[in-house]
N, C-alpha and C positions, 0 to 999 in steps of 0.2 A: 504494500500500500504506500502510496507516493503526498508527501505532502501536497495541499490544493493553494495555490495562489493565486488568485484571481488578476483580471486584469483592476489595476486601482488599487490594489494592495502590496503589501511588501511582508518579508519577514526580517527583523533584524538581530543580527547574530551580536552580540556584545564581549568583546575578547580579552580574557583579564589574564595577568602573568603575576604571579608570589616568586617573594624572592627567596632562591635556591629547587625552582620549578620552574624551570626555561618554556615546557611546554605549555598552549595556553590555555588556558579554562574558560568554556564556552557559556554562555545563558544567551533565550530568547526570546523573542517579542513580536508576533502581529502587529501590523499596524493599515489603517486607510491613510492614504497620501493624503498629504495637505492640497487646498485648493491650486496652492499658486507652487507645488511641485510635482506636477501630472507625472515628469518621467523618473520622479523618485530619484534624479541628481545629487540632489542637495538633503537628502534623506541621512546618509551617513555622517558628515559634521554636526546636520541639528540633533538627531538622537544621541550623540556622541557628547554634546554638550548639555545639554536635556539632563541627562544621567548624571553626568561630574555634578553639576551644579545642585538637584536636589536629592543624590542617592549616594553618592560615590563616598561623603565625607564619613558614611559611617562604616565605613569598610578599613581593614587593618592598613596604616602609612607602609606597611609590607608589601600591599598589594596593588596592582597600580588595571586603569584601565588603559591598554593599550591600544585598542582600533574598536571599529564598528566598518561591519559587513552588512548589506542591502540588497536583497534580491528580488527586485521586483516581479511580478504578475506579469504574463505575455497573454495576448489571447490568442494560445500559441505556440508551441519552439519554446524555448530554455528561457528563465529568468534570466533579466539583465540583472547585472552584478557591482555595484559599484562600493568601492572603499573609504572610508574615510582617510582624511590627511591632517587633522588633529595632533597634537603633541603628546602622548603619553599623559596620564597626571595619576599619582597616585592617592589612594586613602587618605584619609583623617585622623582615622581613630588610633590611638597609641596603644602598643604593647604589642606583646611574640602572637601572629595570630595561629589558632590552629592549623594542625595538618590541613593541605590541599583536597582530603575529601572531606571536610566538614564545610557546611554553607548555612547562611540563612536563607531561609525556605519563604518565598515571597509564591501565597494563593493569587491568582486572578481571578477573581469572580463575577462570575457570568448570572443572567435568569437562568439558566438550564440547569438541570440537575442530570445526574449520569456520567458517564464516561464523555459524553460529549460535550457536557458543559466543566468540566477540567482542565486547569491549566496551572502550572507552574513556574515559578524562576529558584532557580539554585545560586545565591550570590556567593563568592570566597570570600576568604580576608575575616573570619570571626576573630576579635581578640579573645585570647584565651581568657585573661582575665576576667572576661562578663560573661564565663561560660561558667555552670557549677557542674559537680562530678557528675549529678543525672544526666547533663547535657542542655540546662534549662539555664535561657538569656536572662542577663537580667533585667527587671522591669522597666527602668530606666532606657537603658540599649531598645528594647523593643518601643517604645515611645516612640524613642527618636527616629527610627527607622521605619515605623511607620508614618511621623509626619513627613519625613521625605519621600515616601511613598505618594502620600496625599497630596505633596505638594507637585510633583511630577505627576500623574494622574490631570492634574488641574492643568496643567500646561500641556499635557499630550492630547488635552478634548478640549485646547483653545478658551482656559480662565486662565486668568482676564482676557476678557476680547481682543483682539488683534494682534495674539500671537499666532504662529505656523503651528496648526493642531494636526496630528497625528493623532487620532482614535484609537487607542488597544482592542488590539481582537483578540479573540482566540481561534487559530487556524485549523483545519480539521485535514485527515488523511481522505485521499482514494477510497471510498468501499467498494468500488470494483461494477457496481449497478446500479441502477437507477439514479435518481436526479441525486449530483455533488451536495454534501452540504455545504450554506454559505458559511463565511466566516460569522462568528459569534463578539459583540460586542461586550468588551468586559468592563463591566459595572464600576470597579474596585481593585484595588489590592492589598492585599490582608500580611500582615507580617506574624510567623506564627512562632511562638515563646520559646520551640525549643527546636535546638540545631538538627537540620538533615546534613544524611550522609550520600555521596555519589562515590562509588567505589571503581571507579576508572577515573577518577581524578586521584588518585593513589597508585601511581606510578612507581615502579623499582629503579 
């Protein structure tokens, strides 16, 4: 089953590098193109900057966000693919962060319920620090991470007016029959208390 990307959509890949793990660690993001960037060009600097400014700060000064990838919807033939050309910036937050499979677990939430209305971000860079031995953030940490959530949300569906909005979707697979589904517009995002694990971000 093949991911569906419509034409007027995008998916965006966000590529982050911890230090003493060269390889990079991926999370993603639906998105509908903004009005006044139909062929999703200008897709990878804004979302590139979008993130540093209301998400990035809470992530370990360890970890840095390196690029953002864009591929947009054809109606048709292969997503076009474009890169951002942004500077590196890393994290905010101080102290050793956890191993490279530990993330914050950022929900998007949809009306749907089911496997279809499901979607996720796995972010790196947890300081260890605000982790306890269960694995449970602390309160604090999670505040913050979700008003940057909120605040990024507000800016990706265009609050305040007259910024370049990009709408979260959540993007759905090929089932192989009948009518595609569309993408699902996501509601929200939820930061949840205690750390997830991605065990292919744990590299030998």
């Amino acid at each position: 089953m093949s991911l569906i990307i419509p034409p007027g959509f995008a998916q965006v890949v966000f590529g982050f590098i911890q230090d003493g793990d060269p390889e990079p660690m991926l999370s993603t993001l639906g998105v509908e193109l903004a009005e006044d960037d139909s062929d999703g060009s200008a897709a990878p600097n804004r979302m590139f900057n979008t993130f540093a400014d209301n998400v990035l700060g809470n992530l370990s000064a360890n970890t840095g966000l390196y690029f953002v990838t864009v591929y947009v919807g054809q109606d048709g033939g292969a997503p076009l693919v474009y890169d951002s050309t942004e500077d590196s910036q890393q994290g905010g937050a101080g102290g050793t962060p956890l191993p490279p499979n530990c993330a914050f677990l950022v929900r998007k939430r949809t009306s749907l319920s089911g496997r279809r209305g499901r979607g996720r971000m796995y972010l790196p860079g947890v300081p260890e620090g605000l982790v306890d031995p269960a694995g449970n953030i602390t309160g604090s940490a999670v505040t913050d991470l979700q008003n940057g959530l909120d605040n990024w949300w507000d800016e990706l569906t265009g609050v305040p007016p007259g910024t370049s909005a990009y709408p979260p979707v959540v993007l759905h697979r090929s089932e192989g029959a009948g009518v595609e589904p569309a993408p699902t517009p996501i509601l929200s995002f939820q930061a949840e208390s205690k750390i997830a694990t991605q065990r292919r971000r744990l590299r030998p």
